[in-house]
Structure formats: C-alpha cells, structure tokens
C-alpha positions in Angstrom: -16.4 2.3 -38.0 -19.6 2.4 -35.6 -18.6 -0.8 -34.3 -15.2 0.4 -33.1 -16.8 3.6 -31.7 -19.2 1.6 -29.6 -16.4 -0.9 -28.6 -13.8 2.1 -27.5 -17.0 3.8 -25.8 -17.9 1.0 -23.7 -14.2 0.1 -22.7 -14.0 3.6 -21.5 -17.3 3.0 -19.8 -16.1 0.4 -18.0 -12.5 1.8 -17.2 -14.7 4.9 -15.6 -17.2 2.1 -13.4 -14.4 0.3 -12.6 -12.0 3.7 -11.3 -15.5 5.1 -9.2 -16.3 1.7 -7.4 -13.0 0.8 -6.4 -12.6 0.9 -2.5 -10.9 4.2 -1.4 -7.3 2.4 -0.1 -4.3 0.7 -1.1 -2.7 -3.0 -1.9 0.7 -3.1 1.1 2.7 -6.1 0.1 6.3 -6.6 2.7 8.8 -8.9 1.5 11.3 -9.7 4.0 14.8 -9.8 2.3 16.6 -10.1 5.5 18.2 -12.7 7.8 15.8 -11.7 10.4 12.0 -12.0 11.6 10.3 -8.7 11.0 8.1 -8.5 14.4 5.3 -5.5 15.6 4.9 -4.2 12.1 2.2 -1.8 11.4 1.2 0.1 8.1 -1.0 3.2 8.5 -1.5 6.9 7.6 0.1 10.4 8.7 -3.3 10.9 9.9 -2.6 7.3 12.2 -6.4 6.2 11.6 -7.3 2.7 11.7 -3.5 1.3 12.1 -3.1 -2.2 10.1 -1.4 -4.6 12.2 0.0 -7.3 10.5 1.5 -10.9 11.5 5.0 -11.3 11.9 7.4 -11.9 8.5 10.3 -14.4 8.6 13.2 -14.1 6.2 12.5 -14.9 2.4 8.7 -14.6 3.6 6.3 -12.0 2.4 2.9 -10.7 3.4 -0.1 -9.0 1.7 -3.0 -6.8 2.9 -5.5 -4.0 2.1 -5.4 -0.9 3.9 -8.7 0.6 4.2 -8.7 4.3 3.8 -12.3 5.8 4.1 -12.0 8.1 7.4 -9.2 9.6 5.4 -10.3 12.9 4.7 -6.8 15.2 4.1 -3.8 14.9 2.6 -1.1 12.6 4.1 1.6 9.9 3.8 2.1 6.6 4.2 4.1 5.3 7.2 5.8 1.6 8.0 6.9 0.4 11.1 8.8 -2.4 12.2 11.1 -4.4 14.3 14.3 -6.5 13.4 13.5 -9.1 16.4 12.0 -7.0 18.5 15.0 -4.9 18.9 15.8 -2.5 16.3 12.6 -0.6 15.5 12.6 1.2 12.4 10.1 4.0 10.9 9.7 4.5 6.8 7.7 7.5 6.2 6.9 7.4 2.1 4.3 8.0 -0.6 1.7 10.6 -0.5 -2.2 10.3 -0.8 -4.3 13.5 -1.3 -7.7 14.5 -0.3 -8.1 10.9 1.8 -7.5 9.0 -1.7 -4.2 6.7 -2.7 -3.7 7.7 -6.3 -1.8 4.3 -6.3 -2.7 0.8 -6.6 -0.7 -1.0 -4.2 3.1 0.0 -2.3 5.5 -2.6 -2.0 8.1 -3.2 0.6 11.1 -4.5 0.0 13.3 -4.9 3.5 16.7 -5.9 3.4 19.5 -6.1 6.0 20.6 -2.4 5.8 17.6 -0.8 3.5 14.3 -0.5 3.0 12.8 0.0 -1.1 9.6 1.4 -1.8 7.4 0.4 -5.1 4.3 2.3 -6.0 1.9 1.4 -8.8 -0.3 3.7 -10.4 -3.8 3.1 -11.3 
C-alpha cells in the first residue's frame, strides 16, 4: 500500500513539474489537402505579437512549428492566414487562449479545396 502511495504521489509530482515548465505556447501543424501551394502564411495571436511566418506548403505537404507565446499577456484567439497561390487570401480566426496561456497542446490545420478544419488538443 505505501509503495502505491509513493508511486501515485510522485507521478503526480511529475505531471505538476512537467505542466509548470512547459513553455507558455502552442504546437501549429498545416496540412495542405488541396491542389494548390499554400504561399504567405502566417500564424499568430488577436493580440498580432511576434507573427510566425512559415515557408510555403505544396499539396499533400505539411508543416510544423512552435508558436511562442510569452508577451501574451490577455485573453485572445488564434488567427491563420494564407494564400491559395498568391491569389486567394484567406483569414481563419479560431481557438481561444486566456490570460496569455494556450490551454491546448498543439492546433491542427487541415486545408482543403473549399474548407478549412481546426483540431485542438488538450493538455
């Protein structure tokens, strides 16, 4: 019985370390489901600090960064931009941070021909 305690008391301990010294931001994956190259695509805040620019994505292609979010300091959304070869630009407003912190783990992009559908994970 104390061995189980300790061994549930120091997975929580660890759970707890691991949730305070995880960096303040969120995992943006885009996967291009289209029959175009996604050009001039930025990911960044409501609060527009420190826009993430990334390289451009070519159908059946995906790409993968980590948004940075430690000048965030209200409460905000997330917001997508992009261009279907540098014509068409598109906005996606989505998701929803609070106090400068993502309550989620990573949003996922997935951009077809005439959509766009948005995957959050929780921590």
């Amino acid at each position: 019985m104390k061995k189980a305690f300790s061994m549930l008391l120091s997975l929580l301990f660890i759970s707890c370390l691991n949730t305070i010294i995880r960096e303040n931001g969120i995992e943006v994956i885009i996967v291009n489901e289209t029959d175009n190259t996604l050009t001039n695509i930025n990911f960044h805040t409501s609060e527009k600090i420190a826009l993430n620019l990334l390289n451009d994505i070519k159908p059946g292609d995906s790409s993968q960064s980590f948004y940075m979010m430690k000048e965030h300091k209200v409460d905000g959304n997330y917001v997508l931009n992009f261009s279907r070869n540098d014509s068409v630009s598109e906005t996606i407003p989505c998701g929803y941070y609070s106090n400068g912190f993502s309550s989620d783990r990573w949003v996922k992009f997935r951009v077809r021909n005439d959509t766009v559908f948005t995957e959050f994970s929780k921590f």
